[in-house]
N, C-alpha and C positions, 0 to 999 in steps of 0.2 A: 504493500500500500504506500508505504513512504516513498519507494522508487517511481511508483507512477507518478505521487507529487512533483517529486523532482525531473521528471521525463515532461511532465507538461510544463514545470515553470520552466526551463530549456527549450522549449518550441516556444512558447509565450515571448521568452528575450529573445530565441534566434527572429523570428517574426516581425517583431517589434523594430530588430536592426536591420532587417532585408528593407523594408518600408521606408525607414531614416534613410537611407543611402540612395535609395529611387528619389524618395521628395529630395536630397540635396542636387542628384543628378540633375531632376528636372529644376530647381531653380537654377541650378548653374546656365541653365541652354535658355533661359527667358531671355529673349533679344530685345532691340529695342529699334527703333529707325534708324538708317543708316545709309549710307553711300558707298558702291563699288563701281567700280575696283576703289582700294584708299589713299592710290597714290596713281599721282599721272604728273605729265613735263610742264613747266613752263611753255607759255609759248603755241603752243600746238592745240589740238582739239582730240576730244574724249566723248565716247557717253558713257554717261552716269546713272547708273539704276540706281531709286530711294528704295528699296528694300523698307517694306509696313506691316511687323508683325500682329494680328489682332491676338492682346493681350487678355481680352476680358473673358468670359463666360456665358454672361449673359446680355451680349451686347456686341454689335457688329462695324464694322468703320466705313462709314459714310461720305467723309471727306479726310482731306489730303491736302496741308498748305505748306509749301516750301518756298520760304525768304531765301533771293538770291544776294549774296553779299554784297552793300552798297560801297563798301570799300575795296571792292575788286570785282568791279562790273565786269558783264561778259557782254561783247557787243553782241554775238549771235548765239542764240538758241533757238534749236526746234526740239518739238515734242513729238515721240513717239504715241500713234492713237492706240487708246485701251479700249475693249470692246466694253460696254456696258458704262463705261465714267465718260465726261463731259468734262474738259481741261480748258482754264481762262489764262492767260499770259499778261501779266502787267506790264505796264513799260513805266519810267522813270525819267525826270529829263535830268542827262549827267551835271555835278555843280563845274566838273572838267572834261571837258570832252576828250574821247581815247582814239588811237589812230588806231585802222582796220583796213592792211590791204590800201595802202598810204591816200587814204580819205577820212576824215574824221567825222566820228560816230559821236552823237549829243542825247541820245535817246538809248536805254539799256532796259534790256527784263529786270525788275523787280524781283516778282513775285510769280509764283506758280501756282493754281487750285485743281485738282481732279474731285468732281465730285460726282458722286455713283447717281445712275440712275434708274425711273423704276424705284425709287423707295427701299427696302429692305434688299431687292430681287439680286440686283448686282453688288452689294457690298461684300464687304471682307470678313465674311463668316469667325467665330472661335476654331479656334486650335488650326485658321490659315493663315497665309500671307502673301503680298501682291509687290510687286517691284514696277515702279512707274519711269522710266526713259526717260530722257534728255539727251541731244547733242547739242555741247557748246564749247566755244572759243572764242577766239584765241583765250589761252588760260591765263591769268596775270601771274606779272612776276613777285610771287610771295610765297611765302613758306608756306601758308594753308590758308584754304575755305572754308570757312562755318556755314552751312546750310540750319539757320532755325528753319522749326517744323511744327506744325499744330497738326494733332491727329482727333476728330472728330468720331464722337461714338452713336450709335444708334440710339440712345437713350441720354441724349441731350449732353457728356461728358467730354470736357475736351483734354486730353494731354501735350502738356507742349514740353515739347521737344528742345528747349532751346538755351540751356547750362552751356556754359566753354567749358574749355579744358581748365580743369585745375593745377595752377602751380606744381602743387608737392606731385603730380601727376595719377590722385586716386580718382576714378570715375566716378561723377557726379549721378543722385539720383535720377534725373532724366537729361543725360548728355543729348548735343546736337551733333547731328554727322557732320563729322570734317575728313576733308582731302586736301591731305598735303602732297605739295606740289614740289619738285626736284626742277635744278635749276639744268637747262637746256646743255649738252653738251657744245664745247668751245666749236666756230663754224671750222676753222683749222684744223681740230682733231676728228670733226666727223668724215662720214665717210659718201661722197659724192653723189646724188642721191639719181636714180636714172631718169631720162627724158620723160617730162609728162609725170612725173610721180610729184605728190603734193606731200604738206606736211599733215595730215591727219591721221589723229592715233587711233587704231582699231582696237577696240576690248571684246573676246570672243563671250558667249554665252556663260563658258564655263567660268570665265574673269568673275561673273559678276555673280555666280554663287560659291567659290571656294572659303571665300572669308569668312564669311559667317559659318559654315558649315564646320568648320575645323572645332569652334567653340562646341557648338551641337555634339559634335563626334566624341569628345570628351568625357563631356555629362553624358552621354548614353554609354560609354565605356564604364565609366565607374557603377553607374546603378547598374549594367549587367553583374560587374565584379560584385557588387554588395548581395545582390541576388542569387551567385553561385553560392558565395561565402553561406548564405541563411539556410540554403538549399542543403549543402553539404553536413552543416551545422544539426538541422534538425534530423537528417539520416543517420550521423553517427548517436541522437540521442535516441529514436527507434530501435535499433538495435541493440544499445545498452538496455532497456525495457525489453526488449525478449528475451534476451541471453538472462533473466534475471530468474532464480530457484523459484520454485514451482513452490506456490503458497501453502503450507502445511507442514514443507517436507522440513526434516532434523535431519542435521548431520550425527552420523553413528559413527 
């Protein structure tokens, strides 16, 4: 009788630890909005997926606002169309106008909105998420782009997206995706580029899901480990419980 007690309070904790290590696994892979790829050149042109995890449960994302940086206009962007959202492009008139393809540009995108349509029909269900496109350039010459971002919920909730980086460099509760930008190689050292070839950077499909997935990959590795571990845990107390003297019997 006493071994069974102790054979179930052993499955009770192994249990208890399989569960802990899934829920860390899964907060570890909670994402947030974001920009891929996270690094591109000075100078050149990219697109840029916002990668928009719906975070909630009971509630679905409806709209999508992404501030383009006023301190590092981009004279050109276009939007890639999503089936089901309806996308507005702001403009801005520059306080300094930037040169583009040696004409100067006084008017820049702002601001970006994707917003679903259809009501519920086409939004961003729980446990999905949607990557919205951009192509723009020329990229300016600076270290990085803060994209703020307002994430709108079906039930009236807005998240915004839009903390910097922090100094000591710990992630803020709701960071804004940044892309930092590397400076152009020297024209000297590059390498001669052939007839008819432009400067536009291509980022293939897979650019623009690696990054995040690598964090996912992680948290799913560990809560499998915690889940063999509970697994293995409760087998070896099962069989402690059989191999156990038959109730009644006296050793002679």
């Amino acid at each position: 009788m006493m071994r069974a007690r102790s054979v179930a309070r052993l499955a009770a904790a192994t249990l208890a630890g399989t569960l802990a290590a899934v829920t860390i696994g899964v907060g570890v892979s909670s994402a947030h909005v974001s920009v891929n790829p996270r690094e591109a050149t000075q100078g050149g042109y990219a697109k840029l997926a916002f990668r928009v995890p719906n975070e909630r449960d009971n509630a679905g994302t409806t709209k999508v606002e992404v501030a383009l940086p006023a301190d590092a206009p981009l004279a050109s962007v276009s939007v890639r169309p999503m089936p089901g959202w309806t996308v507005q492009v702001e403009k801005t008139t520059l306080a300094k106008p930037i040169e583009m393809h040696g004409s100067q540009v006084t008017e820049a995108p702002s601001k970006i909105t994707w917003t679903a349509e259809g009501g519920n029909a086409n939004m961003i269900k729980p446990g999905q998420f949607q990557e919205f496109e951009i192509s723009a350039g020329p990229l300016p010459e600076v270290d990085t782009m803060i994209f703020k971002a307002l994430q709108t919920y079906s039930n009236g909730e807005v998240v915004r997206w839009i903390e910097e980086p922090s100094a000591d460099g710990s992630e803020p509760e709701h960071p804004a995706p940044v892309l930092k930008l590397a400076k152009a190689p020297a024209k000297d050292a590059a390498a001669t580029p052939a007839a008819g070839s432009n400067n536009i950077a291509t980022v293939s499909a897979s650019d623009t899901t690696n990054t995040d997935d690598g964090r996912t990959g992680w948290a799913l590795t560990f809560g499998i480990a915690g889940l063999v571990a509970g697994l293995a845990g409760l087998g070896f107390g099962l069989l402690a419980w059989r191999r156990r003297p038959a109730a009644g019997s006296v050793a002679k």
